[in-house]
C-alpha positions in Angstrom: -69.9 48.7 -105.8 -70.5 45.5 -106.2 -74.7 44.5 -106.5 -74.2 42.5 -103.7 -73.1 45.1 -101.0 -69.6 44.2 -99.6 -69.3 44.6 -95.5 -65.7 45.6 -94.2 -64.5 44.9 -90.9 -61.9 47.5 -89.5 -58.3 45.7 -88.4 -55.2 47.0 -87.5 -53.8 47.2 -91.6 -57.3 49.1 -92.7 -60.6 47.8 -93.3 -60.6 44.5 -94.7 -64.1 42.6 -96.9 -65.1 40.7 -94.3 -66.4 37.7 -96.8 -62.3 37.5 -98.0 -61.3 33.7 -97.3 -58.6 33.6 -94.2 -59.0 37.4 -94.1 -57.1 37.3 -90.4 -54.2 35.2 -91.6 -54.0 38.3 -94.6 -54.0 41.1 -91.9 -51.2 38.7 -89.5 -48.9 38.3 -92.4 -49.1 41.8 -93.2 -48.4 42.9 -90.1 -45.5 40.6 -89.5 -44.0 42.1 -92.4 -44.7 45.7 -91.1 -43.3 45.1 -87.8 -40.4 42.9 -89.0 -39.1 44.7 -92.1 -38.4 48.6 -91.8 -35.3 48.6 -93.0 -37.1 47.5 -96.8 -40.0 50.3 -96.5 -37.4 52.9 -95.4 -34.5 52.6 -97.7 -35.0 52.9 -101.6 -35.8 49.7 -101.8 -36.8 47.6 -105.4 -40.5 47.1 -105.3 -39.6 43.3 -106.1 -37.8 43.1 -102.8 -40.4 44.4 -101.3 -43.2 41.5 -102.6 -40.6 38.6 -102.4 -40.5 39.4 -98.5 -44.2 40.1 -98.2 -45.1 37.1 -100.1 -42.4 34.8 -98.0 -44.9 36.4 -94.9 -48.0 35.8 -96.7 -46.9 31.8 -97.3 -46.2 31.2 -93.2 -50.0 32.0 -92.9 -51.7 30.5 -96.3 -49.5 27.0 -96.6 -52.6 25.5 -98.2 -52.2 27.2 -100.8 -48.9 28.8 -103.4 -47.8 32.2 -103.0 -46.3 33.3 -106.3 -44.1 36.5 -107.1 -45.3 37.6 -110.5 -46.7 34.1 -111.7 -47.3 34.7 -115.3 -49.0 31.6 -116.5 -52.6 30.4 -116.3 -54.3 26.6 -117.2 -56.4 26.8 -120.7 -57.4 23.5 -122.6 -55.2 21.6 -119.9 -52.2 23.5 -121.0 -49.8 26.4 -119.4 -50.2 29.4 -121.2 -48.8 32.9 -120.8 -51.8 34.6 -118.3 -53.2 37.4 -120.7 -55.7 40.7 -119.6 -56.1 42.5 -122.9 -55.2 45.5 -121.5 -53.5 47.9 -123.8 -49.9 48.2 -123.1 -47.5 50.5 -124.2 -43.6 50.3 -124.5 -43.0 47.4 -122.1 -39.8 45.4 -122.0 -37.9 42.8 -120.6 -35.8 45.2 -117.8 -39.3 47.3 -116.9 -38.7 48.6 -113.8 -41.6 50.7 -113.4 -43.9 47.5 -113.2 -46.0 47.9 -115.7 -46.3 44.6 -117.7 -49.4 42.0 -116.8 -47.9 40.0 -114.2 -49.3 40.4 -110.7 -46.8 41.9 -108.1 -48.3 38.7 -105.6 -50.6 35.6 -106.0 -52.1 33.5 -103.3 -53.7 30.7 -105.4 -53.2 27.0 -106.1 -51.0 26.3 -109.2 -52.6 24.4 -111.7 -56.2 24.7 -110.3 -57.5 28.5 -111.9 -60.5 28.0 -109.8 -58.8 28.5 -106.5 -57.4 32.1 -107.1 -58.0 32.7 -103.9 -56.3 37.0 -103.8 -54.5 38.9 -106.4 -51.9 41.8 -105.2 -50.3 44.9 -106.4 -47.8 47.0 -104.3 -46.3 50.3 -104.3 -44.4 52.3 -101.8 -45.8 55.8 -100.9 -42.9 57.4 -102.8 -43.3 55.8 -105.7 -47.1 55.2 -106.8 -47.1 56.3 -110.5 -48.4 53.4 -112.0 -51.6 53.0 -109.3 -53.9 53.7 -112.2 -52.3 50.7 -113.8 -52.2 48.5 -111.1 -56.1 49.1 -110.6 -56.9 48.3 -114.2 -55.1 45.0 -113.8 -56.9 44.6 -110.2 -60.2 44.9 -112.2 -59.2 42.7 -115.0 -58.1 40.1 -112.6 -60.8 39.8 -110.7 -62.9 39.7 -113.5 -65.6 36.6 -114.1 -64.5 37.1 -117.8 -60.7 36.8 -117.3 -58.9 35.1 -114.0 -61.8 35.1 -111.6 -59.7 35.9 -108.4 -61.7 36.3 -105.8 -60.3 39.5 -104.2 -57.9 41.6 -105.9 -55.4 44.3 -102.9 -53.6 47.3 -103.8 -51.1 47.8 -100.6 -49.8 51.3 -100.4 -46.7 50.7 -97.9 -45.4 54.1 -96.1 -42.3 53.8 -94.1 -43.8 51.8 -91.1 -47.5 51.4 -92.0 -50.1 50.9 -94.9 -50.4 53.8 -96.4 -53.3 52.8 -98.7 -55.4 49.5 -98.4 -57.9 49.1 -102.0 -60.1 46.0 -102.2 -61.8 44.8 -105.7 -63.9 42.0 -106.4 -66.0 41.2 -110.0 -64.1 43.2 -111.8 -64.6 46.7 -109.9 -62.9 48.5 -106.8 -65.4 47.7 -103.9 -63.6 49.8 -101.2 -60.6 52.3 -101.1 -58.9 53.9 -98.0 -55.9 56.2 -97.4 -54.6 56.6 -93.6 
């Protein structure tokens, strides 16, 4: 945990921090997608599919700020530079299709401004969570004071019609983790 306890708040998606920024507009857009998109969670569906919709979801309800699919670049000395974690990787390339290179699945930030990274977000289906291990390493690095500093990092678990699994980090360590 945190040193500063985090408090959760139960909704209808899991239990949520309930000091996350627009935390209701986060549980609406995921439930949109939920009840709106079966058809994605129930076939064998790319995982990219699967963030480009939630993300298109997650932008109805955040339009103050950009919702980027795999954003890979971050402001250093006033420049654009590839966004880095120092986490050691092994055997990526270009075609990876089990999602293991440094890009987050999902951003909800403000491009050009790395102070507003308001929620960092990694997804999996059920039937395919190999690389959680992974994805909670990057959630850690991401929401690092020392790295990217986003304020909240989510791992979403989807099932076929519901959230599976709903994990919350913040400074750098996982501050809640729930499995329906």
């Amino acid at each position: 945990m945190t040193e500063k306890q985090t408090k959760f708040k139960e909704t209808k998606i899991g239990m949520i921090p309930e000091d996350l920024k627009r935390s209701d507009d986060f549980v609406k857009a995921v439930s949109e997608f939920l009840r709106k998109e079966k058809f994605l969670l129930n076939k064998d569906l790319n995982e990219r599919t699967i963030t480009h919709k939630l993300a298109e979801y997650l932008q109805k309800y955040f339009q103050d700020y950009n919702v980027d699919c795999e954003y890979n670049r971050m402001m250093k000395d006033k420049d654009y530079i590839t966004k880095t974690l120092g986490l050691s990787i092994d055997n990526i390339t270009s075609d990876d299709s089990k999602q293991t290179t440094v890009m987050p699945d999902i951003i909800i930030h403000r491009r050009g401004n790395d102070k507003s990274n308001l929620l960092v977000i990694e997804v999996k289906k059920k039937c395919n969570n190999g690389a959680k291990d992974f994805d909670s390493k990057k959630l850690k690095a991401f929401t690092s004071k020392l790295k990217l500093n986003y304020e909240y990092g989510a791992y979403i678990e989807f099932d076929t019609e519901k959230v599976y699994e709903l994990d919350f980090f913040k400074e750098g360590k996982k501050v809640y983790e729930s499995k329906v």
